[in-house]
C-alpha positions as CSV (number, residue, x, y, z in Angstrom):
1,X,8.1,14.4,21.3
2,X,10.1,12.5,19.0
3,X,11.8,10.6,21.7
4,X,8.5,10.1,22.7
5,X,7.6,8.4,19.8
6,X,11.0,6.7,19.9
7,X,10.6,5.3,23.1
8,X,7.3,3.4,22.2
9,X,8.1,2.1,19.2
10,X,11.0,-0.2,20.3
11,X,8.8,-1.2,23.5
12,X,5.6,-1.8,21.2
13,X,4.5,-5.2,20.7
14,X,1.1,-6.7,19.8
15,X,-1.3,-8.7,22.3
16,X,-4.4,-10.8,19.9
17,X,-6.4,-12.8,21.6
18,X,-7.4,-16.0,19.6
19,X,-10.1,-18.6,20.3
20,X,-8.9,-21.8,20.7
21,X,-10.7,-25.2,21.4
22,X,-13.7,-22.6,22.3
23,X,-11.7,-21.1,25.0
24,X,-9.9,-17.2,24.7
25,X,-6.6,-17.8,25.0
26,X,-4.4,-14.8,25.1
27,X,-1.8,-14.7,22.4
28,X,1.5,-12.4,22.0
29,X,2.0,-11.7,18.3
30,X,4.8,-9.1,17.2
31,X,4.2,-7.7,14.4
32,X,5.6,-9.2,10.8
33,X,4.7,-10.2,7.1
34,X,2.4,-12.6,8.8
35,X,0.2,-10.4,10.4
36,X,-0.7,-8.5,7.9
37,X,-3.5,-9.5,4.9
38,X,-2.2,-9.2,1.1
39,X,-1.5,-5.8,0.7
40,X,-1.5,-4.6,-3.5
41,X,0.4,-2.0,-5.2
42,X,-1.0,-0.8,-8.6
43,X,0.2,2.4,-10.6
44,X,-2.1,3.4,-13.5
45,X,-5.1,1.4,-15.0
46,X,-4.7,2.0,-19.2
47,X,-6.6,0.6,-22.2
48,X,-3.1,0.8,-23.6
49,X,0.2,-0.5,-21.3
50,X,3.0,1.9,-21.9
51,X,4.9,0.0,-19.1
52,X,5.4,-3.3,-17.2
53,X,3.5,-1.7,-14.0
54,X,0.2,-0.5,-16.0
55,X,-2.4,-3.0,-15.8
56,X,-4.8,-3.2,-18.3
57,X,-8.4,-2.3,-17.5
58,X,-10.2,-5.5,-18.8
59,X,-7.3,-7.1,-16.1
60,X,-8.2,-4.9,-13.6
61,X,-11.7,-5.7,-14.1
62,X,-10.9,-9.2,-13.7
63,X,-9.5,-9.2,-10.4
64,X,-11.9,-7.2,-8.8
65,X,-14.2,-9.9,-9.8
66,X,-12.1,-12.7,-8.6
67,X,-11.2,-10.7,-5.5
68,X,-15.2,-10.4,-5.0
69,X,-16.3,-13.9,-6.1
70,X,-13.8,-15.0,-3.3
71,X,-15.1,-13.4,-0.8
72,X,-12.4,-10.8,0.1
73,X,-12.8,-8.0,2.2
74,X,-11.1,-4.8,0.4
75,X,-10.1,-2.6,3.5
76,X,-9.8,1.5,3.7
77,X,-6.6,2.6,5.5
78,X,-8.6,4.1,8.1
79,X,-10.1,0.1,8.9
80,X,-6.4,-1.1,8.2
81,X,-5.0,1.4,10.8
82,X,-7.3,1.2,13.1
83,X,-7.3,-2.6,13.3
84,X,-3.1,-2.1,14.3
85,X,-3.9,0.0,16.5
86,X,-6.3,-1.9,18.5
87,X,-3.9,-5.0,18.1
88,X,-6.7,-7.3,16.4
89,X,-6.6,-9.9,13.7
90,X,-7.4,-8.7,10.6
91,X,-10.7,-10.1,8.9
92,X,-10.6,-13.1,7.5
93,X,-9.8,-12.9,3.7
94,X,-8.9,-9.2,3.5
95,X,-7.0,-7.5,1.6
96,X,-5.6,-3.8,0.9
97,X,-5.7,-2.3,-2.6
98,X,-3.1,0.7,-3.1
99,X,-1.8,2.6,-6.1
100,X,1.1,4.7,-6.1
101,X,1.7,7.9,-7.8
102,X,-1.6,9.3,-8.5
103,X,-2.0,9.1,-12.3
104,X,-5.0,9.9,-14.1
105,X,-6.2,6.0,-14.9
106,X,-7.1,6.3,-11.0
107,X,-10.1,9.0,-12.3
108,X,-10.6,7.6,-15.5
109,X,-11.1,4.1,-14.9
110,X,-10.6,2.4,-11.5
111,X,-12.8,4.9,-9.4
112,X,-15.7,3.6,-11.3
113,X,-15.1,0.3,-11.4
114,X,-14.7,-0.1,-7.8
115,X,-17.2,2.5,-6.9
116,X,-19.9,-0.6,-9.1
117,X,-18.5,-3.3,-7.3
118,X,-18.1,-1.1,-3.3
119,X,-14.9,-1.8,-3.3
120,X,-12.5,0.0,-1.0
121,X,-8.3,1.5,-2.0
122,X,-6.3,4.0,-1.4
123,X,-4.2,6.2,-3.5
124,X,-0.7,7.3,-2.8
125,X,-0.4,10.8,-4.4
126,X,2.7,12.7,-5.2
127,X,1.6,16.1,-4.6
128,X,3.9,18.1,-6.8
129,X,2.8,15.8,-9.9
130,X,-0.8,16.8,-9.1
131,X,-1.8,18.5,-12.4
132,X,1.1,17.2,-14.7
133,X,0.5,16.2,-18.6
134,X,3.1,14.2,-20.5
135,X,2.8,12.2,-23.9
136,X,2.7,8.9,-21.3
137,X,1.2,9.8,-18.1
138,X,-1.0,12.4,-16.9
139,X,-1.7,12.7,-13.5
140,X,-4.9,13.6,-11.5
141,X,-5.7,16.8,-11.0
142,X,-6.3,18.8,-7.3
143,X,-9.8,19.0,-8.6
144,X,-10.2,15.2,-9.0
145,X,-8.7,14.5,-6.3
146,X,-10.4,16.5,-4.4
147,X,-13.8,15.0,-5.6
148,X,-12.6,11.5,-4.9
149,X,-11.9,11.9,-1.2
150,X,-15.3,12.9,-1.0
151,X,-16.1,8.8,-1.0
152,X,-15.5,6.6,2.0
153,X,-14.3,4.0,0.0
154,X,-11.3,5.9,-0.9
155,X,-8.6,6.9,1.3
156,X,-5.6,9.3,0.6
157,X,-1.9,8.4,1.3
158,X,1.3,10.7,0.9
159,X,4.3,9.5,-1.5
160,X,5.9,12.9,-0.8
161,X,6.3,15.4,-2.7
162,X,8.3,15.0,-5.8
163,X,9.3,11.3,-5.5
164,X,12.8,12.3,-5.1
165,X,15.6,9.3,-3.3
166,X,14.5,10.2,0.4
167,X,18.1,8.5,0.8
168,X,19.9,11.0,-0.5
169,X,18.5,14.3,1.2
170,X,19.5,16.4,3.9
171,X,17.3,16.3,7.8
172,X,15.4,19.9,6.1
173,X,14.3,17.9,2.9
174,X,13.6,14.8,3.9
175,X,11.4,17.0,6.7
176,X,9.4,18.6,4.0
177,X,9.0,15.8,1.8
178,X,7.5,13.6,4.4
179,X,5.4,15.9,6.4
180,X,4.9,18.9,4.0
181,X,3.2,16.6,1.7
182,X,1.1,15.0,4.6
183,X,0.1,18.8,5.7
184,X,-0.4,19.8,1.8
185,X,-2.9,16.5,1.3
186,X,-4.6,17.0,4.6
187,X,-6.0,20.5,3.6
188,X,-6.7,19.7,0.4
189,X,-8.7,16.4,1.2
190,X,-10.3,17.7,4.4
191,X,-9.5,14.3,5.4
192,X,-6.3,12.9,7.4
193,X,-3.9,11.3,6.1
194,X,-2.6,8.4,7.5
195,X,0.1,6.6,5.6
196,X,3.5,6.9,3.7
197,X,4.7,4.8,0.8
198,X,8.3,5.5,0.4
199,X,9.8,6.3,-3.1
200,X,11.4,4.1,-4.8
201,X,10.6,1.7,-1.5
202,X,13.9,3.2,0.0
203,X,13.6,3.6,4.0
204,X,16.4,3.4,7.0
205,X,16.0,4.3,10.6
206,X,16.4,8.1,10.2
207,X,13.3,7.9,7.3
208,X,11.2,6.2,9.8
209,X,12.0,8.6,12.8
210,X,10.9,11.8,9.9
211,X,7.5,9.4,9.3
212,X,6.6,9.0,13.1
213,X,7.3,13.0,13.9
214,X,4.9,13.9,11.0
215,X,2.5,11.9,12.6
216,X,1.5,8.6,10.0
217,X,0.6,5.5,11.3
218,X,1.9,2.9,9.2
219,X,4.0,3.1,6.0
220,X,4.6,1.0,3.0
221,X,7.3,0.0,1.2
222,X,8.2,-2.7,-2.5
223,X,10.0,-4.9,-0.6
224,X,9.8,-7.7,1.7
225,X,12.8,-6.0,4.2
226,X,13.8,-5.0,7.6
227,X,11.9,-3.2,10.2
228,X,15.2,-1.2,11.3
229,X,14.1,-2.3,15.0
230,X,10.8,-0.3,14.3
231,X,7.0,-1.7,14.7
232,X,6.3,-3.5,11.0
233,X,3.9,-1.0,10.5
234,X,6.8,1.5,9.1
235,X,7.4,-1.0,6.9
236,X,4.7,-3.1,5.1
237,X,5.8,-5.2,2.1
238,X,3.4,-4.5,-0.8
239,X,2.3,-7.1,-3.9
240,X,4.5,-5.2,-6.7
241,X,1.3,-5.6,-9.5
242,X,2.1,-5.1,-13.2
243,X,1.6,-6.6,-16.7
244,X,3.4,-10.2,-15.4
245,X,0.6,-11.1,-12.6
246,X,-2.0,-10.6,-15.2
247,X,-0.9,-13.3,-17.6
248,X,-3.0,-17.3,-18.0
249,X,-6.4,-15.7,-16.6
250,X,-4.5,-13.9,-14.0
251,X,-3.0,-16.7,-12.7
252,X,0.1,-15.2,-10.3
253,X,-2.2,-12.7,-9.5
254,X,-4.3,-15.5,-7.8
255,X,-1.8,-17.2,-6.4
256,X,0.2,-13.7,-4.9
257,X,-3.4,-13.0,-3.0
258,X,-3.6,-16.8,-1.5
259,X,-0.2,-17.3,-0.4
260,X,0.9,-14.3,0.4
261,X,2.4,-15.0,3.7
262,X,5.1,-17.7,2.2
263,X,5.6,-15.5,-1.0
264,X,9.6,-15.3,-1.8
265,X,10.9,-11.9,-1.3
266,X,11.3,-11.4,-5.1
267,X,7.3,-10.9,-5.3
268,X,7.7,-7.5,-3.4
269,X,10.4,-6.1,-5.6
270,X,9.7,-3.2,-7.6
271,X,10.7,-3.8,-11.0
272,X,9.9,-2.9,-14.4
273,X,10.7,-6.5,-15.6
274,X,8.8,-9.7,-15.2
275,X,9.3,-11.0,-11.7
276,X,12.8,-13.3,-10.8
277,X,10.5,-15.8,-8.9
278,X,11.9,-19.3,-9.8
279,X,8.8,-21.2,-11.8
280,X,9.3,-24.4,-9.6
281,X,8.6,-22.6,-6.6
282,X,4.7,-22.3,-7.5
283,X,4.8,-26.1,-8.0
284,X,6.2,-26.6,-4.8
285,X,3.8,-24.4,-2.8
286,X,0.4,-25.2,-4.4
């Protein structure tokens, strides 16, 4: 099965068909950056930041309003997914809103504010952390999670199942983090789970064979990198959302959402520090 799998991923290429001067013309698109709408990556939503990734809630609030007043289309993974798989363009103005980690701001605050506004995400959840109290962070319980992937505007992802450096484990491990997690969420949910963000963002060609065998159809990653030869899909650059884009009436978050196909592959980074994107490069791309 896994050669299988193998097999069609380095044969798989995308066929869109476009309309062009009012005639279909048939189009052969691989897939890239290009294809894909602006997809964000939150962590926790706080009345407090502890850290550069927190966003506040009053930002948060913000740009879901912008987001709506602009007509964008917040997509479920199971829309996202499905429009790969049927090799169509996504809708016009779209976008993907993720979080990573499962903390306990995903319960206590963003739920509800995108439940007011029907707004769609999906939460990343690493499954040992369910449960887990610190000073800092607390992190959703089975319970709440349980009762949020009762909505269809939620979807749940896997981000394995202790966030450890997939990099660094042995074929068994890495086995268990990726697909025990998926099997652990999937009974818990009731619902299937069809997507992998990668810890730490770290991913090579053995990662993605483990992601395929457990059966996920796209994962994401915190950088703007290589493919490994693989469909795009195992690797889709996320918006890396924190403090920084919230700044001058959200102004970089703005501007990450509209040009998110020519952004500079420092937006996609993961850092806890403000972004390395060179000022004059906004100037030059308004």
């Amino acid at each position: 099965m896994k050669k299988f799998f193998l097999a069609l991923s380095f044969v798989f290429i995308f066929s869109l068909s476009a309309l062009a001067d009012g005639q279909k013309d048939n189009v052969k698109i691989e897939e890239n950056r290009a294809y894909f709408p602006p997809v964000i990556m939150y962590h926790d939503i706080k009345t407090e930041a502890h850290d550069k990734f927190d966003v506040l809630l009053e930002d948060f609030c913000a740009q879901l309003d912008w987001l709506k007043e602009n007509n964008y289309k917040t997509l479920s993974m199971e829309e996202f997914v499905s429009i790969i798989k049927k090799a169509k363009p996504f809708p016009e103005k779209s976008v993907l809103l993720t979080f990573d980690d499962g903390y306990s701001g995903i319960s206590n605050y963003a739920v509800e504010e995108l439940k007011k506004r029907e707004m769609k995400a999906t939460f990343f959840i690493i499954t040992d952390m369910l449960g887990v109290f610190s000073t800092r962070y607390a992190h959703l319980t089975n319970r709440q999670l349980k009762e949020i992937a009762k909505s269809n505007l939620f979807s749940i992802g896997s981000h394995s199942l202790s966030h450890p450096h997939l990099l660094e484990l042995d074929e068994d491990d890495l086995e268990d983090e990726i697909e025990d997690s998926k099997e652990f969420l999937e009974k818990l949910t009731g619902r299937k789970i069809l997507a992998f963000a990668y810890p730490y963002g770290e991913y090579n060609e053995k990662i993605i064979d483990e992601v395929i065998d457990a059966g996920y159809d796209a994962a994401f990653v915190v950088q703007n990198g290589s493919a490994c030869g693989y469909p795009a899909r195992y690797s889709i650059p996320r918006i890396y959302m924190g403090l920084d884009l919230c700044k001058n009436n959200q102004e970089l978050f703005k501007k990450y959402i509209q040009d998110y196909k020519n952004m500079p592959p420092e937006a996609f980074e993961e850092r806890f520090e403000p972004l390395p994107v060179d000022a004059d490069w906004f100037e030059k791309n308004k």
